[in-house]
C-alpha positions in Angstrom: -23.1 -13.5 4.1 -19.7 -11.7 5.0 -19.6 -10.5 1.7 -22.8 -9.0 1.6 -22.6 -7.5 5.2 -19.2 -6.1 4.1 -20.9 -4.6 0.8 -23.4 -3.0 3.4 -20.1 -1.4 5.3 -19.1 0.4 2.7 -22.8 1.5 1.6 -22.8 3.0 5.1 -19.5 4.6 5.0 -19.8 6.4 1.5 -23.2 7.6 3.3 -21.9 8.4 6.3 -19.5 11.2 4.9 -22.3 12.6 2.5 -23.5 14.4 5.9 -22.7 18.0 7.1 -20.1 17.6 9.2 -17.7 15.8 6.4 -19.3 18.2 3.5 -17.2 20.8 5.9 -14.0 19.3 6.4 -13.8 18.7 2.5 -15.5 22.8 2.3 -12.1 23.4 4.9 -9.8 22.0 2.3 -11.0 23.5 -0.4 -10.5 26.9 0.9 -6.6 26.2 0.6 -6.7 23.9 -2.2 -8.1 25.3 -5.3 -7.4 21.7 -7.1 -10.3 20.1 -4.4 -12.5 23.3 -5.1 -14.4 20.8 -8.8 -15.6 19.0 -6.3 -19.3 19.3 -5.1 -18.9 16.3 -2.1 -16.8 13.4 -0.9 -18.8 11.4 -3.4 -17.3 13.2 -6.3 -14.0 12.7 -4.8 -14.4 8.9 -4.2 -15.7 8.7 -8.0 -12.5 10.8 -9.2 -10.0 8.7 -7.7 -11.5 5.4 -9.2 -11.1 6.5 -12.6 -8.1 7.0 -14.3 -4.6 5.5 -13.9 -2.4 6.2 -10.9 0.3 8.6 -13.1 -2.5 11.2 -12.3 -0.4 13.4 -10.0 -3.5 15.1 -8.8 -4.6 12.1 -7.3 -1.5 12.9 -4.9 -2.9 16.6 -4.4 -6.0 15.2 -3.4 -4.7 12.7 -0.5 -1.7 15.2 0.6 -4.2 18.0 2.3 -6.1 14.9 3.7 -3.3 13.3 5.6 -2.1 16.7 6.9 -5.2 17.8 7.8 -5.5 14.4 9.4 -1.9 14.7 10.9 -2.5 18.3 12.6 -5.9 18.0 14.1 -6.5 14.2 14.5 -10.1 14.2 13.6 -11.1 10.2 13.5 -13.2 11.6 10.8 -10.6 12.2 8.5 -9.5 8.6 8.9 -13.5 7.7 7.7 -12.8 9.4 5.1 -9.9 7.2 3.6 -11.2 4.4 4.5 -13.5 5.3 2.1 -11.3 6.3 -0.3 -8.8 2.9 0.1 -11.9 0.4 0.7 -11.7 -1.4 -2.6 -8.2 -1.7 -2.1 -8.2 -3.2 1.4 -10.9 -5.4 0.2 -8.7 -6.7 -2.5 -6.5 -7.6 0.1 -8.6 -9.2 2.0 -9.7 -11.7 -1.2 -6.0 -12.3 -1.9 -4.9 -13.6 1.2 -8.1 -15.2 2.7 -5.6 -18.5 3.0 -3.8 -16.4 5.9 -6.6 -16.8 8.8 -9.7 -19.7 8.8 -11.9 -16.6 10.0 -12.4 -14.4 7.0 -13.8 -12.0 9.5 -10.7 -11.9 11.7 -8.4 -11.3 8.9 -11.1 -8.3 8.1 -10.6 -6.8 11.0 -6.8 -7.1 10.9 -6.4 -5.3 7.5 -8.8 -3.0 8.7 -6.6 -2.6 12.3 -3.7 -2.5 10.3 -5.0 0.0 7.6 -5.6 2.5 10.1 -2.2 2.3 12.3 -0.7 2.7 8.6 -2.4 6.2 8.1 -1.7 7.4 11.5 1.7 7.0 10.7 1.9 8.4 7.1 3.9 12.3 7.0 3.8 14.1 3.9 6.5 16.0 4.4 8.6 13.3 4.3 6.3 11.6 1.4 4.8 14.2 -0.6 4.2 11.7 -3.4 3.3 8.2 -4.5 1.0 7.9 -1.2 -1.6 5.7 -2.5 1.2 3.2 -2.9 2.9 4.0 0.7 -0.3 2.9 1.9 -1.1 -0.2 0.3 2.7 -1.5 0.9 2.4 -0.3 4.2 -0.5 -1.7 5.0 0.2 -5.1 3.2 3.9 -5.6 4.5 2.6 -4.9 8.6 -0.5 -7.3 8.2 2.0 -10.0 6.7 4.5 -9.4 9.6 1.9 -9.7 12.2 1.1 -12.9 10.5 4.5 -14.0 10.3 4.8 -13.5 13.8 1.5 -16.0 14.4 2.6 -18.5 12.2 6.1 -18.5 14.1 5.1 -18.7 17.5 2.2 -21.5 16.5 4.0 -23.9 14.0 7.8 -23.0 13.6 8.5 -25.2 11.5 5.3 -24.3 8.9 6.2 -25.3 5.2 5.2 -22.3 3.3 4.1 -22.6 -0.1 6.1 -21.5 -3.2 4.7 -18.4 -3.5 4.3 -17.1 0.7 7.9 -18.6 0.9 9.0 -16.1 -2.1 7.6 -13.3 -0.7 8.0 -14.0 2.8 8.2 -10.2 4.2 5.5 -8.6 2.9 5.3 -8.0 -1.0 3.1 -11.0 -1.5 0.1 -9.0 -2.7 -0.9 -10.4 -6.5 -0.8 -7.2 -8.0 -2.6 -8.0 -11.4 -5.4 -9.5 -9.4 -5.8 -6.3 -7.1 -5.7 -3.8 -9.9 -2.0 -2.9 -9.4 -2.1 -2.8 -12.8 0.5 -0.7 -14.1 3.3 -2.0 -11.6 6.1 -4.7 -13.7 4.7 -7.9 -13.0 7.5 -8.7 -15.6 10.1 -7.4 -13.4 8.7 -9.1 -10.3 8.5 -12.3 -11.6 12.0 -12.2 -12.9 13.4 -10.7 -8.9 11.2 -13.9 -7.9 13.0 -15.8 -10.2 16.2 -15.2 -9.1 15.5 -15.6 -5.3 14.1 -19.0 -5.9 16.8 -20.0 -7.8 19.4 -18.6 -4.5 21.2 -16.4 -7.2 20.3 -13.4 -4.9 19.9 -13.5 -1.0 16.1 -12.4 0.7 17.7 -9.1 1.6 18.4 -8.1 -2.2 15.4 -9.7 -3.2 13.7 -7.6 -0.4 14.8 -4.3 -1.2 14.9 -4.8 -5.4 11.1 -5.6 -5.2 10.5 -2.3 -2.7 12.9 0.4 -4.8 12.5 -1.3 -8.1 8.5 -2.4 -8.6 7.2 -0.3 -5.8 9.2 2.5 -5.9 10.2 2.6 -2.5 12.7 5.6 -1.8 16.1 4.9 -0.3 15.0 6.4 2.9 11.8 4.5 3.4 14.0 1.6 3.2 16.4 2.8 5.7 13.2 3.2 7.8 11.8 0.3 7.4 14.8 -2.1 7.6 16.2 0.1 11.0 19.4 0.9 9.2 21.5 3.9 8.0 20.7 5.9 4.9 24.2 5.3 3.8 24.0 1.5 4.6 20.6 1.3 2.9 22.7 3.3 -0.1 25.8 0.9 -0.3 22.7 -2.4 -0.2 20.9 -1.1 -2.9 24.2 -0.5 -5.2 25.4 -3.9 -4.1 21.8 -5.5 -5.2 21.7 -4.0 -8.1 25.4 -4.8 -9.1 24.4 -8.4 -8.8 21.5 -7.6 -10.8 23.0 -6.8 -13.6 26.1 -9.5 -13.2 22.9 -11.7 -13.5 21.6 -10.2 -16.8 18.3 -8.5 -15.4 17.6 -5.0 -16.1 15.9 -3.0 -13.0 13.3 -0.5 -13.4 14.6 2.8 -13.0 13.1 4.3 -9.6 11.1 7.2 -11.7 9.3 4.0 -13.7 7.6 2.3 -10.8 4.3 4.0 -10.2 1.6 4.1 -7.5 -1.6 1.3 -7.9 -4.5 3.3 -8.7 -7.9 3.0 -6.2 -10.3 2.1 -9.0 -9.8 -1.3 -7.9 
């Protein structure tokens, strides 16, 4: 029954921005983005980025106007908007970690909460590019930590299972599963290799499995661990020094590529 009503949600939201007032927001972007300009509604949009792969840079120029538009003027209707653009996404979420909360409806509600404190946040002046995958690692690395913090304060001593313990900070998303297809699942299960094995600490493993599969920038790492660019600099050429002391070959940063939203 969830699954249906849930099915119904998104029924209702691809609807819901068929109607005038969204048909002029997208008419708004389309005056300054001739790229947007194929497109007769939202529902062509939502079609064009399901299909394809993620390389597709104009996937990119279709999310950048939305989040500035969305960052200048603050209409919650811009926010509808990607939700119905990252729905099959979240939802895929959802699935994957339905061992995280007994109340399938409560974790709903969280990746929804957490989906749209994520986009609030998201500046594309500082990310121009990659933003579907900004989102989704966003989205999946604050719902985990807001877990993490549950579990902690609940059961301290909770024994994780392999694969939770693994990926304890928020890259546990099964990416083949969620149709994060053309991410290395080779090169993730070799970084997860390593960390079970203790031949490289949770902060290398950490930050290899952000730069190297998700193609998190040095920067958003600085950001998101709360240190110095430089010190974010001097951990990633330490993790990858013991990398390749270890015999694994990284991804180069250019090779890690956003998940696409066909999902």
């Amino acid at each position: 029954m969830a699954y249906a009503s849930r099915d119904r949600d998104r029924e209702q939201l691809a609807q819901e921005i068929q109607e005038p007032g969204y048909q002029a927001l997208l008419q708004r972007l389309q005056a300054d983005e001739p790229f947007l300009r194929r497109f007769g509604g939202w529902a062509e949009v939502l079609a064009y980025m399901r299909e394809g792969t993620s390389r597709d840079p104009r996937k990119d120029d279709i999310l950048r106007p939305i989040f500035r538009a969305h960052r200048e003027g603050g209409d919650a209707r811009w926010r509808t908007v990607l939700l119905a653009i990252f729905w099959p996404g979240l939802s895929s979420i959802h699935r994957q970690k339905r061992t995280w909360d007994p109340d399938p409806e409560e974790l709903w509600q969280n990746v929804l909460w957490t989906f749209l404190r994520v986009v609030c946040r998201i500046d594309t002046d500082r990310r121009p590019a990659r933003l579907a995958q900004k989102v989704f690692y966003d989205t999946f690395h604050n719902l985990h930590e807001e877990y993490r913090r549950t579990w902690d304060r609940t059961n301290p001593e909770r024994p994780w299972d392999d694969e939770i313990h693994a990926l304890a900070v928020g890259h546990g998303i099964d990416f083949d599963r969620i149709a994060l297809e053309e991410l290395r699942a080779a090169e993730l299960k070799t970084l997860r290799a390593y960390f079970r094995a203790g031949d490289i600490s949770e902060t290398d493993y950490l930050l290899l499995v952000g730069m190297r599969v998700y193609g998190e920038s040095v920067a958003d790492y600085a950001r998101r661990a709360r240190v110095g660019y430089e010190a974010a600099k001097k951990r990633r050429q330490r993790a990858e020094t013991t990398l390749r002391r270890l015999g694994g070959e990284a991804m180069s940063p250019d090779s890690a590529q956003s998940p696409p939203l066909g999902l």
